[in-house]
TORMAR-598354 format. One record per residue (C-alpha): residue number from 1; residue in three letters; chain; z, x, y. Coordinates in pm, whole numbers, plus 50000, padded with zeros to 5 digits. Layout:
# residues N
   seq   type   mol      c3      c1      c2
   NUM    Ala     A       Z       X       Y
...
***
This chain:
# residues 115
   seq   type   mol      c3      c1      c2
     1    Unk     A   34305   40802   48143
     2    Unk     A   34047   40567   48221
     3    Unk     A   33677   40691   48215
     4    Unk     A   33685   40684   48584
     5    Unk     A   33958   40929   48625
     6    Unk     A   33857   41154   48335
     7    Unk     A   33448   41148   48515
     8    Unk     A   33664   41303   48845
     9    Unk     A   33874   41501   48670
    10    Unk     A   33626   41706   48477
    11    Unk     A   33400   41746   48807
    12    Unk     A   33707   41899   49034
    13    Unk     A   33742   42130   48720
    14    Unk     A   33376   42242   48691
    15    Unk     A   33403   42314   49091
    16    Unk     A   33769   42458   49054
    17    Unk     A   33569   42722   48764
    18    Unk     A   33279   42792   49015
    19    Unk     A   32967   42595   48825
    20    Unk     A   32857   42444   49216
    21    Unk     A   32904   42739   49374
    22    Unk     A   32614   42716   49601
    23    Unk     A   32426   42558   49340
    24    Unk     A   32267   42229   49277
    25    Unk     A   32271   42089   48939
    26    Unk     A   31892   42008   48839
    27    Unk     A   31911   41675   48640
    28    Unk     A   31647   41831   48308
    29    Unk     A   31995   42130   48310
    30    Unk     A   32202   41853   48282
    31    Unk     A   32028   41700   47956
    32    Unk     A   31943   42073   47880
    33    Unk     A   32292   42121   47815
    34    Unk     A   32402   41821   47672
    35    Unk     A   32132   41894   47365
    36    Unk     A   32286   42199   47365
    37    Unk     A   32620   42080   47323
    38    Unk     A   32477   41778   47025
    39    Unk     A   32288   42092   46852
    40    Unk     A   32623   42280   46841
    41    Unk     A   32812   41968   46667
    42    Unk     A   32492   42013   46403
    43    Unk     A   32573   42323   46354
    44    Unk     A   32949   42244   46223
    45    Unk     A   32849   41971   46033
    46    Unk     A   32589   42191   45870
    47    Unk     A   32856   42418   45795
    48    Unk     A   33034   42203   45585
    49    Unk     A   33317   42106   45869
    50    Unk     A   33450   41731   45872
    51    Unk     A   33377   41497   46093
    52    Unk     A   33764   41474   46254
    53    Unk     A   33826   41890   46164
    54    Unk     A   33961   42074   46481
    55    Unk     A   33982   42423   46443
    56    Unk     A   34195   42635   46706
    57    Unk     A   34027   42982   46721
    58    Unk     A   34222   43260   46878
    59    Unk     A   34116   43353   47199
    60    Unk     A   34367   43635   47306
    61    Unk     A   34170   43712   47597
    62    Unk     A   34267   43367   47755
    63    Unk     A   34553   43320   47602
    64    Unk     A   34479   42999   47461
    65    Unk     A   34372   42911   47161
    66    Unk     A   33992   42747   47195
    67    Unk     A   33920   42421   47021
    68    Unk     A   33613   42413   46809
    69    Unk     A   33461   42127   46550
    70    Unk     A   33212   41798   46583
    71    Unk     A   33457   41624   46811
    72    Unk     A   33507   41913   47034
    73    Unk     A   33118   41971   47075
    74    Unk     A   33069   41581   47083
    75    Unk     A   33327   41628   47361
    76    Unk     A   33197   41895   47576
    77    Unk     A   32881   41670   47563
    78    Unk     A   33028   41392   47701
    79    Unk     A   33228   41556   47970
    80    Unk     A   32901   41750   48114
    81    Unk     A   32770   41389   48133
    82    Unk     A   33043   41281   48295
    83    Unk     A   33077   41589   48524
    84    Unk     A   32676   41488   48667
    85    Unk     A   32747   41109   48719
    86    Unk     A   33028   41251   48932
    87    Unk     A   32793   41493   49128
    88    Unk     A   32540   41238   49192
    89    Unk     A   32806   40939   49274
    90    Unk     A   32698   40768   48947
    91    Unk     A   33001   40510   48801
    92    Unk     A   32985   40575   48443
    93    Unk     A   33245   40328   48348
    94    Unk     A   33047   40032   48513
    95    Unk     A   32747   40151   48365
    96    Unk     A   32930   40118   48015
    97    Unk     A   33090   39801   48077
    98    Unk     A   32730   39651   48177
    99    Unk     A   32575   39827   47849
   100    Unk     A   32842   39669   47637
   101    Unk     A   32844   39378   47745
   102    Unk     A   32410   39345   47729
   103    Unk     A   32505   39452   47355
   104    Unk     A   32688   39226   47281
   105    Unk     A   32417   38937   47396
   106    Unk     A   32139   39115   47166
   107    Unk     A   32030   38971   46817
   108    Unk     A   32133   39095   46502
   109    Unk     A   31944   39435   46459
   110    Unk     A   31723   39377   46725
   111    Unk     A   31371   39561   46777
   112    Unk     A   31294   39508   46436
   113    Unk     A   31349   39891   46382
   114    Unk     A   31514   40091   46031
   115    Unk     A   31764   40318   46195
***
């Protein structure tokens, strides 16, 4: 799937679950959230869990086992992202094809700056 797809995808699935029901998403929820999701993916590194470590906790009440671990927080992160730009009519994939390719124009560790 390209970004473009996965950006609509995720947003019929948050409606499909009820998150707009009557509801506008504020845009400081949005990065709320996202924190939210980057301070969970802390939290498994912190507890000694691997950078590419998926766990599948049981979740009998769905049925389905849940995925949990830095890329599935890192994940959820980028698909509420995704899920706004869709809300708001934002094209995500242009806006990182225009990044990119800015980046790749910029000087060798540019702004002077440690990290």
């Amino acid at each position: 799937m390209i970004i473009r797809d996965i950006q609509k995808v995720t947003h019929e699935i948050a409606k499909e679950k009820g998150w707009y029901n009557g509801k506008c998403l504020e845009f400081g929820e949005v990065i709320a959230l996202c924190h939210s999701e980057l301070s969970e993916a802390l939290e498994c590194f912190r507890q000694g869990k691997k950078y590419k470590e998926i766990i599948n906790e049981d979740t009998s009440v769905f049925g389905v086992s849940k995925p949990t671990g830095i890329p599935i927080e890192l994940a959820d992160c980028v698909l509420r992202i995704l899920d706004f730009c869709e809300y708001v009519g934002i094209d995500m994939e242009k806006a990182i094809e225009l990044k990119t390719k800015y980046n790749k124009s910029r000087s060798y560790k540019h702004g002077g700056k440690v990290i």
